[in-house]
BAKOL-449314 format. One record per atom (N, C-alpha, C, O, CB): x, y, z; chain; residue number from 1. Coordinates in steps of 0.1 Angstrom, whole numbers, plus 2048, in hexadecimal, padded with zeros to 3 digits. Glycine has a CB too. Layout:
BEGIN
X | Y | Z | A | NUM .
...
***
This chain:
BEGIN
987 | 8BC | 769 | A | 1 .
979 | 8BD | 76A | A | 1 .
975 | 8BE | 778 | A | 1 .
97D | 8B8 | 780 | A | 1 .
972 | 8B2 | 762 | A | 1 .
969 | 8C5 | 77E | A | 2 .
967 | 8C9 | 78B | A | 2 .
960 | 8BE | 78A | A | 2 .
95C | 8B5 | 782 | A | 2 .
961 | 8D6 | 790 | A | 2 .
95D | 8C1 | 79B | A | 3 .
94F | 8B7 | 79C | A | 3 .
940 | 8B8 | 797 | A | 3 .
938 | 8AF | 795 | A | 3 .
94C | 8B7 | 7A9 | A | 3 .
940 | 8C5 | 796 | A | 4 .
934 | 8C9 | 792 | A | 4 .
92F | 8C4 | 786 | A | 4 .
924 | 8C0 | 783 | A | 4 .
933 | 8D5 | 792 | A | 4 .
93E | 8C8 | 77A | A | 5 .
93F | 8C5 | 76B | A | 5 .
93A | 8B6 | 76C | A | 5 .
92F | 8B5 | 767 | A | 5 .
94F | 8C6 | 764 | A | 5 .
940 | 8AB | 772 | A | 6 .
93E | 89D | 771 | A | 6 .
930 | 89C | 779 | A | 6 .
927 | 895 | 773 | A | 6 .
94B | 894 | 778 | A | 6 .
92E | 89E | 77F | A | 7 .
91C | 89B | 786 | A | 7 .
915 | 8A1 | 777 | A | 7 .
90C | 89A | 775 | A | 7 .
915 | 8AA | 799 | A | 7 .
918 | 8AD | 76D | A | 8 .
90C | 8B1 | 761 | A | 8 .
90F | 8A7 | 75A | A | 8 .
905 | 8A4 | 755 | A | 8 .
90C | 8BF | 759 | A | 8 .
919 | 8A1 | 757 | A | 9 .
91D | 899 | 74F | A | 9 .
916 | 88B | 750 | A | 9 .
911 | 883 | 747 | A | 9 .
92A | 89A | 750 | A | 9 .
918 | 88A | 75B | A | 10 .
90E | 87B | 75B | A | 10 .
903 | 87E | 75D | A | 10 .
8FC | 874 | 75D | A | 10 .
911 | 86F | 765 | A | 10 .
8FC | 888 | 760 | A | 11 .
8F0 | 889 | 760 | A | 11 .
8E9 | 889 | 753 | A | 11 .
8E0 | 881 | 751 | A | 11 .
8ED | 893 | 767 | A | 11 .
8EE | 893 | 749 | A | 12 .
8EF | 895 | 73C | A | 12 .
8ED | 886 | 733 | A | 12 .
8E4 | 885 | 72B | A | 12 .
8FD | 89B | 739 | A | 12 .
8F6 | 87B | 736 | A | 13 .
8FD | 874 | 734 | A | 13 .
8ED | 86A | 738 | A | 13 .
8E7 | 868 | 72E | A | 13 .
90D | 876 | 73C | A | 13 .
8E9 | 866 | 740 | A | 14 .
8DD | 865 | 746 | A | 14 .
8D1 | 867 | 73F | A | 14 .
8CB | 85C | 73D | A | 14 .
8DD | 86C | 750 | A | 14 .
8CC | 872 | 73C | A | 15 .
8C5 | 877 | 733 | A | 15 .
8C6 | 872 | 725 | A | 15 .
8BB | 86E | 71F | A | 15 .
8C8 | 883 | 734 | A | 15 .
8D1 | 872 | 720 | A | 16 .
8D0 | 86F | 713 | A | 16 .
8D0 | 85F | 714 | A | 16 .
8CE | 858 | 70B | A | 16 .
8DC | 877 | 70A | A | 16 .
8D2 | 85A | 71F | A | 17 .
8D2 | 84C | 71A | A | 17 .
8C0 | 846 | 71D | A | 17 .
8B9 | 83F | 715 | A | 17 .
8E0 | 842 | 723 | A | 17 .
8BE | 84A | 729 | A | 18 .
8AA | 84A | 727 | A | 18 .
8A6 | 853 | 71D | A | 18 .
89A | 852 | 71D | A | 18 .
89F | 850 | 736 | A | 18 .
8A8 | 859 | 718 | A | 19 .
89E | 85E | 710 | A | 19 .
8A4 | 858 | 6FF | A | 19 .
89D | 85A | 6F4 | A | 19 .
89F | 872 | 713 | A | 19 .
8AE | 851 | 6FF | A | 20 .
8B1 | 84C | 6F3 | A | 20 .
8AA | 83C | 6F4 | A | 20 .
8A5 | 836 | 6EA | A | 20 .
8C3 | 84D | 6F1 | A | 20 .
8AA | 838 | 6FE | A | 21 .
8A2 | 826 | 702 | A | 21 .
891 | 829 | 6FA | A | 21 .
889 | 81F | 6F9 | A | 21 .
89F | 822 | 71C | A | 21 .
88C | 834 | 6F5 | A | 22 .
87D | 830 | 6F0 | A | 22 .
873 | 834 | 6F6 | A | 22 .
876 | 83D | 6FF | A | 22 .
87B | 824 | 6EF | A | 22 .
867 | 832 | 6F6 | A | 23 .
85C | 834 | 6FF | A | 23 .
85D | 82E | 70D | A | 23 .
861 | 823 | 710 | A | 23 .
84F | 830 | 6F9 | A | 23 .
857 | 83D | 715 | A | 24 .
856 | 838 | 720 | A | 24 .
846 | 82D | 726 | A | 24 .
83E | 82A | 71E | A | 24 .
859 | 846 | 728 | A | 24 .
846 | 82A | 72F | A | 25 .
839 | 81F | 732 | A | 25 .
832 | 825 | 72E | A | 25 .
82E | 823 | 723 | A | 25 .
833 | 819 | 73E | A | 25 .
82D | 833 | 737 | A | 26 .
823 | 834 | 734 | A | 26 .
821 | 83F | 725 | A | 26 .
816 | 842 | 722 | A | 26 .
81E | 836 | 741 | A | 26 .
829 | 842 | 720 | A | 27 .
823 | 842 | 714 | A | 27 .
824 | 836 | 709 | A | 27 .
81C | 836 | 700 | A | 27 .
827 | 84C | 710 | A | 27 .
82E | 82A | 709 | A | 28 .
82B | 81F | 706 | A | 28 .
818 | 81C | 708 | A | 28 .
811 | 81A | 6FE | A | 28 .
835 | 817 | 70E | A | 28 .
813 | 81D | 714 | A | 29 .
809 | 818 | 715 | A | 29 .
7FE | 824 | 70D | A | 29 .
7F5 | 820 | 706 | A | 29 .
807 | 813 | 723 | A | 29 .
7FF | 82E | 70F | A | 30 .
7F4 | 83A | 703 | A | 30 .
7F8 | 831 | 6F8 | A | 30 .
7EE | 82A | 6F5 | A | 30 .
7F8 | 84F | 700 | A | 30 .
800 | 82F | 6F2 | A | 31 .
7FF | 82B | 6E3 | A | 31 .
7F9 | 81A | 6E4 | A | 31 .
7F5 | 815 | 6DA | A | 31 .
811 | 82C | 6DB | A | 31 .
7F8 | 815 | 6EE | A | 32 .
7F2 | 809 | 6ED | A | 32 .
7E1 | 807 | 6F0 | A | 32 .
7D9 | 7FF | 6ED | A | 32 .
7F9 | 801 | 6F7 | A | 32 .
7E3 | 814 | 6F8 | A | 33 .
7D6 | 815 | 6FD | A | 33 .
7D4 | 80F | 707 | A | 33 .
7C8 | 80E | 709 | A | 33 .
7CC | 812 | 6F6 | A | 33 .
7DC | 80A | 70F | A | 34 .
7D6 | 806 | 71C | A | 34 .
7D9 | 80F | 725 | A | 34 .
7E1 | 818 | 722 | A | 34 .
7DA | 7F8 | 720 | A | 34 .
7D4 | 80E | 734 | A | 35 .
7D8 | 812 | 73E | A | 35 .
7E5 | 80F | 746 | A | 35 .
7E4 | 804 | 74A | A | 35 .
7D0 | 811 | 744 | A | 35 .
7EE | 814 | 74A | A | 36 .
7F9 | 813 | 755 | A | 36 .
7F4 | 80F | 765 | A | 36 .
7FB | 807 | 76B | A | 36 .
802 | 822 | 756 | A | 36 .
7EA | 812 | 76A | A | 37 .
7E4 | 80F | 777 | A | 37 .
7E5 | 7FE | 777 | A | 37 .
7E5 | 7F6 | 76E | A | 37 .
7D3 | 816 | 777 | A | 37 .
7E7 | 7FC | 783 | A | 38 .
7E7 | 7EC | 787 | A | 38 .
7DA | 7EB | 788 | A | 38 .
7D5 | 7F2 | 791 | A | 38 .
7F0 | 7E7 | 794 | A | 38 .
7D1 | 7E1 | 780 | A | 39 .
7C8 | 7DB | 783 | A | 39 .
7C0 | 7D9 | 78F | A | 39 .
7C7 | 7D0 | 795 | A | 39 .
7CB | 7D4 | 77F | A | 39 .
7B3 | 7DD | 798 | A | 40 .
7AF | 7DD | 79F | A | 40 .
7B3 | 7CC | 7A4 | A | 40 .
7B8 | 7C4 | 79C | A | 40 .
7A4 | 7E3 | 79C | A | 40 .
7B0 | 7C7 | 7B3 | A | 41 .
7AE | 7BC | 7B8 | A | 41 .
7A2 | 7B9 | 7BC | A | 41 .
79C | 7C2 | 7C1 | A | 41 .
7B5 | 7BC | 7C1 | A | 41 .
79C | 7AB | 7BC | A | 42 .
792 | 7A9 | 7BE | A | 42 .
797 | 7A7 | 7CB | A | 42 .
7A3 | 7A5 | 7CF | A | 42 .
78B | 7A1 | 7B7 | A | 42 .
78A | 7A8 | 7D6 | A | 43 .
78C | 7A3 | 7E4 | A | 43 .
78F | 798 | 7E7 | A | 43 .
78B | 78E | 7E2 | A | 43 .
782 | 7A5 | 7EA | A | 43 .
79A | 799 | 7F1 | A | 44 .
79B | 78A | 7F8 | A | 44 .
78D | 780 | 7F5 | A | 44 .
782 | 785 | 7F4 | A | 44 .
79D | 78B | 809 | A | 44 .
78F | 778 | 7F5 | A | 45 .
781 | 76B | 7FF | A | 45 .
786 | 76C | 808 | A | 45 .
783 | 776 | 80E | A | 45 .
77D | 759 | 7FD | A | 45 .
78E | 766 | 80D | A | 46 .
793 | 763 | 821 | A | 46 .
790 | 770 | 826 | A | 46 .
78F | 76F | 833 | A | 46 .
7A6 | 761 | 825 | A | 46 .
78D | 77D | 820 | A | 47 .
78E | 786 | 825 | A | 47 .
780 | 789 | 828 | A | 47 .
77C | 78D | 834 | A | 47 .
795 | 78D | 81E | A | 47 .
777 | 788 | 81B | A | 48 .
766 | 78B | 81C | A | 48 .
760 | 77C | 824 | A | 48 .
755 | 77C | 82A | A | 48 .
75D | 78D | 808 | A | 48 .
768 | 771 | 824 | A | 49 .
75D | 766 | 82B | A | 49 .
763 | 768 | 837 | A | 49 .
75C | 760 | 83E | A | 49 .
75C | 755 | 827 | A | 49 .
76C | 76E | 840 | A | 50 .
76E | 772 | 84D | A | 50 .
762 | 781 | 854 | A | 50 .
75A | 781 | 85D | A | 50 .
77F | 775 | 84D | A | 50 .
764 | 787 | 84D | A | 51 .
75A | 792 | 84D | A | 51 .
74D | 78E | 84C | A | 51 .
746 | 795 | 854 | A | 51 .
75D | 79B | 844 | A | 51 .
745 | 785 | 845 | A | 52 .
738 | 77F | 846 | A | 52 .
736 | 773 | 851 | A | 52 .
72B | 76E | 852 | A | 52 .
735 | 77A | 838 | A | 52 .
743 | 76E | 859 | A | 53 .
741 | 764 | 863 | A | 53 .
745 | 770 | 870 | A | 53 .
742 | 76D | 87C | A | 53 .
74B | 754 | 862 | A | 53 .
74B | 77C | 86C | A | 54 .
74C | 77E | 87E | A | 54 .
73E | 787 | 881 | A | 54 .
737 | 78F | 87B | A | 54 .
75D | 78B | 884 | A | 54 .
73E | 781 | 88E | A | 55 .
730 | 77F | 896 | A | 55 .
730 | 78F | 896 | A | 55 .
738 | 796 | 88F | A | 55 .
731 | 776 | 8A8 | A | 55 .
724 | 795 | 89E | A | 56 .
723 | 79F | 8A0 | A | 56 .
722 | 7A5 | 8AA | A | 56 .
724 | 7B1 | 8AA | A | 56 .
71E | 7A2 | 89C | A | 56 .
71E | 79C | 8B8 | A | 57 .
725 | 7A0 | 8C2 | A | 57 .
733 | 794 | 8C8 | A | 57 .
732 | 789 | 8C5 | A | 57 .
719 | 7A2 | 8CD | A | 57 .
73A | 797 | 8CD | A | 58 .
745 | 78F | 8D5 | A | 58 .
741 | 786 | 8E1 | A | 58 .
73C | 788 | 8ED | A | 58 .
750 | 79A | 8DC | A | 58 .
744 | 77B | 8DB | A | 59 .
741 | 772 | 8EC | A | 59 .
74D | 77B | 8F7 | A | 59 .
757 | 781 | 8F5 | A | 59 .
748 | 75B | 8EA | A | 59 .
745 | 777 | 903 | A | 60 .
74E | 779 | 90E | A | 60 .
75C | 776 | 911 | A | 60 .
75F | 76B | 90F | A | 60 .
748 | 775 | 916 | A | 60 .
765 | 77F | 916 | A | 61 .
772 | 781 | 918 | A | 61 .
77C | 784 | 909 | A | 61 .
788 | 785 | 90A | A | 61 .
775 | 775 | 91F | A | 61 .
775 | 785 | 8FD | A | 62 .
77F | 786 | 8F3 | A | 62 .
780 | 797 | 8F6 | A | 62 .
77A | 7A0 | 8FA | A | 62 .
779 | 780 | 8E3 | A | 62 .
790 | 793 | 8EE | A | 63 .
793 | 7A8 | 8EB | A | 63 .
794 | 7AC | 8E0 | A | 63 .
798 | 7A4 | 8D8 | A | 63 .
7A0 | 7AF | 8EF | A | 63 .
792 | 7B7 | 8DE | A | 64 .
793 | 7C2 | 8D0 | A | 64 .
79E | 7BF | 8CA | A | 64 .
79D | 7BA | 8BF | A | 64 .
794 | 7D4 | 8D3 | A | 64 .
7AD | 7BF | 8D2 | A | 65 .
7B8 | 7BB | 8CB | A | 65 .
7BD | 7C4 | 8C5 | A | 65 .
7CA | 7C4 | 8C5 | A | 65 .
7B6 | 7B1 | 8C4 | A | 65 .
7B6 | 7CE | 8BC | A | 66 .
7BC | 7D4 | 8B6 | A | 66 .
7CD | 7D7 | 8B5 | A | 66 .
7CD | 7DC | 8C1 | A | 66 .
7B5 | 7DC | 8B7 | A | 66 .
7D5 | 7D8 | 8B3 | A | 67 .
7E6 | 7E0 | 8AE | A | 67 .
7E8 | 7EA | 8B2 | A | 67 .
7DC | 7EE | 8AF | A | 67 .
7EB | 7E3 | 8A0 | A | 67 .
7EE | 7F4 | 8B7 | A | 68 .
7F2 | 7FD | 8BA | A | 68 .
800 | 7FC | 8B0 | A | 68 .
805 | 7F3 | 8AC | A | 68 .
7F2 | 7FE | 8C7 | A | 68 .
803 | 80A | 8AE | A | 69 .
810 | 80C | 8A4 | A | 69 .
81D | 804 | 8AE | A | 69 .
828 | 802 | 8A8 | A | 69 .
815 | 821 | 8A0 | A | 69 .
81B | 802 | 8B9 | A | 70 .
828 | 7FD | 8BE | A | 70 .
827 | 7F0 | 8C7 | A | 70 .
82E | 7EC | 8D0 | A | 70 .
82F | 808 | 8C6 | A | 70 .
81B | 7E9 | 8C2 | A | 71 .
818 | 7DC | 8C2 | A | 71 .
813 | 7D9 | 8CE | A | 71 .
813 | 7CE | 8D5 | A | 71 .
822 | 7D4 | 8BF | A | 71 .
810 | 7E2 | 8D0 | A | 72 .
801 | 7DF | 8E2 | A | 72 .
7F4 | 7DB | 8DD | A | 72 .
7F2 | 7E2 | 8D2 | A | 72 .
7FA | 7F2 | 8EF | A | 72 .
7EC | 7D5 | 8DF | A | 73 .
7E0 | 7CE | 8D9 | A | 73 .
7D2 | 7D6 | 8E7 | A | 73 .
7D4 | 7DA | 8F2 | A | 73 .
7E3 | 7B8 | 8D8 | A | 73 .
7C6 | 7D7 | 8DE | A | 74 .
7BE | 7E2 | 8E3 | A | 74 .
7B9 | 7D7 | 8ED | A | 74 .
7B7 | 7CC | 8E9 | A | 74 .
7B2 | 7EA | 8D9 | A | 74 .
7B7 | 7DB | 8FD | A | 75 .
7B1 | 7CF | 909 | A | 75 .
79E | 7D3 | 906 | A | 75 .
795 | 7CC | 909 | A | 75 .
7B8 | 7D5 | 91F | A | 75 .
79F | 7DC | 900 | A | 76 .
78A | 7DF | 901 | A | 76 .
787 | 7D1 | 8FC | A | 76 .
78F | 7C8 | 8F9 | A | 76 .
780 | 7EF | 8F4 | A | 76 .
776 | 7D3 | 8FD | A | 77 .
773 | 7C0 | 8F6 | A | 77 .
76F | 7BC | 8ED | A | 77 .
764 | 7C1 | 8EB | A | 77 .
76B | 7B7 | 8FA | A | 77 .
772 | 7B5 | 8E5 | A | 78 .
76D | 7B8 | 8DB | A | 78 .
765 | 7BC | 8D2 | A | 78 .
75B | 7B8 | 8D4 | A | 78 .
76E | 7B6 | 8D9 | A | 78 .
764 | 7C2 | 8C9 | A | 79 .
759 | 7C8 | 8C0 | A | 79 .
752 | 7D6 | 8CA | A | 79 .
747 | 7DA | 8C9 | A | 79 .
74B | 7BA | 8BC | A | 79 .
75A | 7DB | 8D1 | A | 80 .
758 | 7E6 | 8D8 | A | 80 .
756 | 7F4 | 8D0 | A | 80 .
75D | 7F6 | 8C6 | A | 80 .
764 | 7E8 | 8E2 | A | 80 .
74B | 7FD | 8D7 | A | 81 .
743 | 805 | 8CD | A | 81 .
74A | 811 | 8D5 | A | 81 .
744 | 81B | 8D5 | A | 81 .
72F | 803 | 8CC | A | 81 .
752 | 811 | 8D9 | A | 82 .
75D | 81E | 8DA | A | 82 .
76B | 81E | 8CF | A | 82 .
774 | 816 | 8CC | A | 82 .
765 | 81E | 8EB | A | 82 .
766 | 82C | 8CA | A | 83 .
773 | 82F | 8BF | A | 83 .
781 | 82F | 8C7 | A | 83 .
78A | 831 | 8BE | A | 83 .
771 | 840 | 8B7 | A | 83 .
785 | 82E | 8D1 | A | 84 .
793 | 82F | 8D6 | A | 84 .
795 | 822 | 8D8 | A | 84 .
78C | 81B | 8DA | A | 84 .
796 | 838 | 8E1 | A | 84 .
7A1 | 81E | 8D9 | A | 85 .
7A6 | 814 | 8DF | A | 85 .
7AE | 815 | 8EB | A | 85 .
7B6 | 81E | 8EB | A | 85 .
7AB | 80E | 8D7 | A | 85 .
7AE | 80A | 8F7 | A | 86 .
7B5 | 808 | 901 | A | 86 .
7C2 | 800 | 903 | A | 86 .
7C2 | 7F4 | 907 | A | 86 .
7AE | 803 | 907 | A | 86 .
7CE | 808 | 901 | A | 87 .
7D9 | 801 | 902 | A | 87 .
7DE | 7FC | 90E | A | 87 .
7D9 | 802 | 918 | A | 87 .
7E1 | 807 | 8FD | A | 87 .
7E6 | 7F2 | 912 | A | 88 .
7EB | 7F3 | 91F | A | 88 .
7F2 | 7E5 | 920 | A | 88 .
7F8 | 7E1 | 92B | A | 88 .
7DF | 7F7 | 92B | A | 88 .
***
């Protein structure tokens, strides 16, 4: 047998064994009637009561901070009303 023959063979071989196991999820789930989608998340709290305590302007000397993809943090100050940030 070639290689080729044995790669159809288990592929074959593959096939018939998922398609012999039954319904797949998501049609398991049409016949149940539910949805497959993961359930929405409600919002953090830690997340919404940080956002309702940060101030709206920055006391003096704090920074933006922001991340850069290679881990330089933004020097502008914070809550700065320029769309770019300052790496360095």
């Amino acid at each position: 047998m070639s290689k080729l023959d044995a790669q159809r063979a288990m592929r074959e071989a593959k096939y018939a064994r998922n398609s012999a196991s039954g319904l797949s999820r998501r049609e398991a789930a049409a016949v149940r009637g539910t949805s497959t989608a993961p359930a929405a998340r409600e919002p953090s709290t830690k997340l919404a009561q940080a956002a309702e305590a940060a101030p709206s302007a920055a006391p003096e000397g704090e920074r933006c901070g922001h991340k850069s993809m290679n881990g330089r943090a933004c020097t502008r100050e914070a809550a700065h009303s320029e769309k770019s940030h300052r790496y360095s």
